[in-house]
N, C-alpha and C positions, 0 to 999 in steps of 0.2 A: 480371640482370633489368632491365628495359626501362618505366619508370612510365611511365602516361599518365593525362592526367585530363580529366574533364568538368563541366562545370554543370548541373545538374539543378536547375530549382527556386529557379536561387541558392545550391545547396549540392553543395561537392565534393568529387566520388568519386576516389577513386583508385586505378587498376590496374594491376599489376603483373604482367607476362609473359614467361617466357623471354625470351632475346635469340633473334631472326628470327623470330618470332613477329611477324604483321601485323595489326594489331585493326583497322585502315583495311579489308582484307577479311572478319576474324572478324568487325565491328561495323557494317556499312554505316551503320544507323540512327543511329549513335553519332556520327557526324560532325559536325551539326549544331551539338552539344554541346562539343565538343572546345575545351580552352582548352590554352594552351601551358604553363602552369604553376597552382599555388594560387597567388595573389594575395597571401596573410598566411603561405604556407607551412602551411596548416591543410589540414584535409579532415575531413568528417563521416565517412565512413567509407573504409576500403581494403583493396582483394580481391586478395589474393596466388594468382595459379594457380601451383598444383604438379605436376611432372612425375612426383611418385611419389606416389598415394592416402594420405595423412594417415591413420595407425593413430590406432585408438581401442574403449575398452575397451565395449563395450556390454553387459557382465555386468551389471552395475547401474543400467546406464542406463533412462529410463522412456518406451515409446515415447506419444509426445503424439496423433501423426496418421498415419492412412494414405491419401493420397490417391489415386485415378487422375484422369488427366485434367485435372491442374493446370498442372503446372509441365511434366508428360510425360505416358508411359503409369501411372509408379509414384511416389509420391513418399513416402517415410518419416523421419517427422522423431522426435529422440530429443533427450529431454534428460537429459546428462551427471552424473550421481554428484556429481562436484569442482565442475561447472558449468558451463555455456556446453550447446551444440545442436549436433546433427549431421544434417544431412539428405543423406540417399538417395536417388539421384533414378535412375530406369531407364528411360529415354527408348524404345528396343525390348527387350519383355518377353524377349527370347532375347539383350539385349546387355551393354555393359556397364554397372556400378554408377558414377554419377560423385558423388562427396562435396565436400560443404562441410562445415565445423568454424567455429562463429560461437564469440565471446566472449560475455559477457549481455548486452550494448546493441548489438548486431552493427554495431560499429564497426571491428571486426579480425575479418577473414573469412580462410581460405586454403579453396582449391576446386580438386579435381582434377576433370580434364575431359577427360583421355588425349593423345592427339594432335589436334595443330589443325588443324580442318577437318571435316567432316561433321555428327556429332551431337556434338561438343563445343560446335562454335557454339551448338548449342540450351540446351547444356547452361549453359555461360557467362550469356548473356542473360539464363535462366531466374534464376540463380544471383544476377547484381547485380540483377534487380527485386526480389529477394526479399531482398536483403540493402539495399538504397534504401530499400523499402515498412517494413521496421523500423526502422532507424536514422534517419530520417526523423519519426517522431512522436515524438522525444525534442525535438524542434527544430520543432516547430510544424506538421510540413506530413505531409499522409499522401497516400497513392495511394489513388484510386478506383475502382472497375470503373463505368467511365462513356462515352457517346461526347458528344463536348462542339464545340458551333460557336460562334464568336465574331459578335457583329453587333452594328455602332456600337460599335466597342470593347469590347465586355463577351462574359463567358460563359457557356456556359447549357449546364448538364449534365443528358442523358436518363440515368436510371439504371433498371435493372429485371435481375429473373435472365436467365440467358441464355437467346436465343430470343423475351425479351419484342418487339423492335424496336427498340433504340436505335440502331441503325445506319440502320435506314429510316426513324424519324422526321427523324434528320438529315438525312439526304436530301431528306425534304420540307421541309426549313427551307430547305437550299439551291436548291431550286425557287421556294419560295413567296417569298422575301426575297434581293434581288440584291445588297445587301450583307452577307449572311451568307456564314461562310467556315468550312472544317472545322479544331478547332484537334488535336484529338486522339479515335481510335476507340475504346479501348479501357482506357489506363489512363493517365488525365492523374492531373498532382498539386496538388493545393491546399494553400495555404500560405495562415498568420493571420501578416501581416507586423506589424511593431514599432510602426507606427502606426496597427494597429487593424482595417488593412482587408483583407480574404479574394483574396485570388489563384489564379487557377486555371493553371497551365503546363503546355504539351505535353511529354511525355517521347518516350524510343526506345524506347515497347513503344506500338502499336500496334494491335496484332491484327492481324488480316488485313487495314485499310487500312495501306499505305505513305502513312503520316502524322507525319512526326517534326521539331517546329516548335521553334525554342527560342523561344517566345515567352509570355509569362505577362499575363494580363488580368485587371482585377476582375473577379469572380465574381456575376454577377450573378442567377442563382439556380438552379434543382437540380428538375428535376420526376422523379417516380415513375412510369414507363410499367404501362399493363396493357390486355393486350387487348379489344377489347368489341367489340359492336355498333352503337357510338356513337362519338361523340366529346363528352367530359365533364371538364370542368376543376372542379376546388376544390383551394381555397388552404389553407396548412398554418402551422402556428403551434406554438410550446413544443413541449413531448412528441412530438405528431405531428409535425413534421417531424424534431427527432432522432432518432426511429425510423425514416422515411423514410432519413434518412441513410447512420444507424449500421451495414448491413447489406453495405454497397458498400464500405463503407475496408477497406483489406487492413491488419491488425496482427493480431501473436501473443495471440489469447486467453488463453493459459497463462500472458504473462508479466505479472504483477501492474502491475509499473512501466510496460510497455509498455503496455498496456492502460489503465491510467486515463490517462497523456499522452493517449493515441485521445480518450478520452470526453470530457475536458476541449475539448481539440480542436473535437469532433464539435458540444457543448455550443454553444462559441462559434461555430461558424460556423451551426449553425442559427438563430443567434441574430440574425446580421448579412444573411445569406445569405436570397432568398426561396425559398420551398419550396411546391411544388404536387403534387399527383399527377392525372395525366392517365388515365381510360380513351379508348382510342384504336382507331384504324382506320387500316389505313397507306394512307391519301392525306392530297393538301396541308390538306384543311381542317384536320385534325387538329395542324398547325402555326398554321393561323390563331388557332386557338380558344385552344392553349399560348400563345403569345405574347399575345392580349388578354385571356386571364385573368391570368397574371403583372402587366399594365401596369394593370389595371383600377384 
């Protein structure tokens, strides 16, 4: 087996791959991130691919979730009798089953993913977001479903379900403001650093913009996109913006521990963090109006 590791966040992952196995091709996105070792010999979490599917007993197991359209076409997650989770992941509904086997703080992962090349690649990626986006809010920092541009230094995360626009309001941030820059599309991670203050960093997931920054910026605040006939800012405070928030961090609901880290988390960064929710229209004013209600 062949380790490599990355920085995410500030915090590192570590994977494990047969030998001739290339994650410089399996990982394009991953480069950016790449350190040549852990620095203290540590790492938050580490993903062992296996060349033969991890057995496991699912007679007793309790299934948590069914998803489509998450991670693939199928995604099935179980949680184990003795303990820890198993997710199913079936990328083409006629292909194969590829499994991950998590411990309970999914800091010891192993994932089969078949042969390397094709739909393992999806399968892998899919596999360390989702083992990051857990292990991750033990340690302060969680993943968002956000697209996020940075200007004058700082960050500014449109959040909304998908199809709201946060991709095309960036857009118009980068039209309207010539120092505005895209720092991440789809899932950047924020982190409450040790003194105090909210950092937002670009990861290797993406979405469909090829955007993978190692770069992490204050966080300077978080708006809630929704469609309208207008363009209409108000500012958010307590309760409202933690429910603004809380709805976009990806963590396991099921898991007691994991889930209140999140809240605690969520807690403090609406706390620090400014928060608005925007109805919008996708042209530029719609960024003018975000941006001078934020600064108001």
């Amino acid at each position: 087996m062949i380790d490599t590791y990355f920085d995410i966040a500030k915090h590192i992952v570590r994977l494990s791959m047969p030998d001739g196995w290339m994650w410089e091709t399996m990982l394009p996105s991953f480069r950016p991130f790449h350190v040549a070792s852990s620095p203290d010999g540590q790492w938050m979490c580490a993903l062992v691919v296996k060349t033969e599917k991890p057995a496991a007993n699912l007679t007793n197991a309790k299934l948590l979730a069914e998803e489509r359209q998450v991670l693939g076409d199928s995604l099935r997650l179980y949680r184990l009798g003795e303990g820890g989770y198993v997710a199913d992941l079936r990328i083409d509904p006629n292909g194969e089953t590829f499994r991950m086997m998590c411990n309970e703080t999914f800091d010891e992962v192993q994932a089969y993913i078949g042969e390397a090349g094709g739909q393992s690649i999806d399968a892998l990626r899919g596999f360390l977001m989702f083992t990051f986006a857990q292990a991750a809010v033990l340690h302060r920092t969680a993943m968002i479903h956000a697209s996020v541009v940075m200007k004058e230094g700082k960050g500014y995360a449109f959040l909304g379900k998908s199809g709201t626009g946060k991709s095309t309001h960036s857009v118009q941030w980068l039209k309207v403001f010539r120092d505005a820059e895209l720092l991440n599309d789809d899932n950047p991670a924020v982190r409450l650093e040790d003194d105090g203050q909210v950092y937002i960093y670009g990861t290797p997931w993406s979405g469909k913009t090829p955007c993978y920054k190692q770069i992490g910026v204050p966080w300077e605040a978080y708006v809630r996109l929704e469609q309208a006939p207008l363009n209409a800012f108000a500012r958010e405070t307590g309760t409202e913006a933690f429910v603004s928030l809380l709805p976009s961090c990806s963590a396991m609901r099921w898991n007691s521990r994991l889930y209140t880290a999140l809240c605690d988390l969520v807690e403090e960064c609406s706390a620090r963090v400014k928060a608005g929710s925007l109805k919008c229209l996708p042209n530029e004013d719609a960024a003018r109006v975000c941006y001078k209600g934020l600064n108001e």
